[in-house]
C-alpha positions, 0 to 999 in steps of 0.5 A, a space after each residue: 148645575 151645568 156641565 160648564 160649571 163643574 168643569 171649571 169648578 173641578 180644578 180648584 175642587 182638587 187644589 183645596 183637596 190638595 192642600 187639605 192633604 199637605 196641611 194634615 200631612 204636616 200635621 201629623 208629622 208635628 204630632 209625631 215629633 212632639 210625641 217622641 219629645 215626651 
């Protein structure tokens, strides 16, 4: 692997952590809201 490609690979390796991050955030809070409707 060169050194080229993991620097251009880096930026969008950060953004799916990124939105990974969001997506399990959101998630948690619904479960939380449906758990304190029960």
């Amino acid at each position: 692997m060169s050194r080229a490609w993991s620097r251009e690979a880096e930026p969008a390796l950060l953004a799916t952590q990124v939105d990974n991050l969001w997506i399990f955030t959101l998630w948690r809070e619904m479960a939380r809201e449906v758990m304190a409707a029960l």
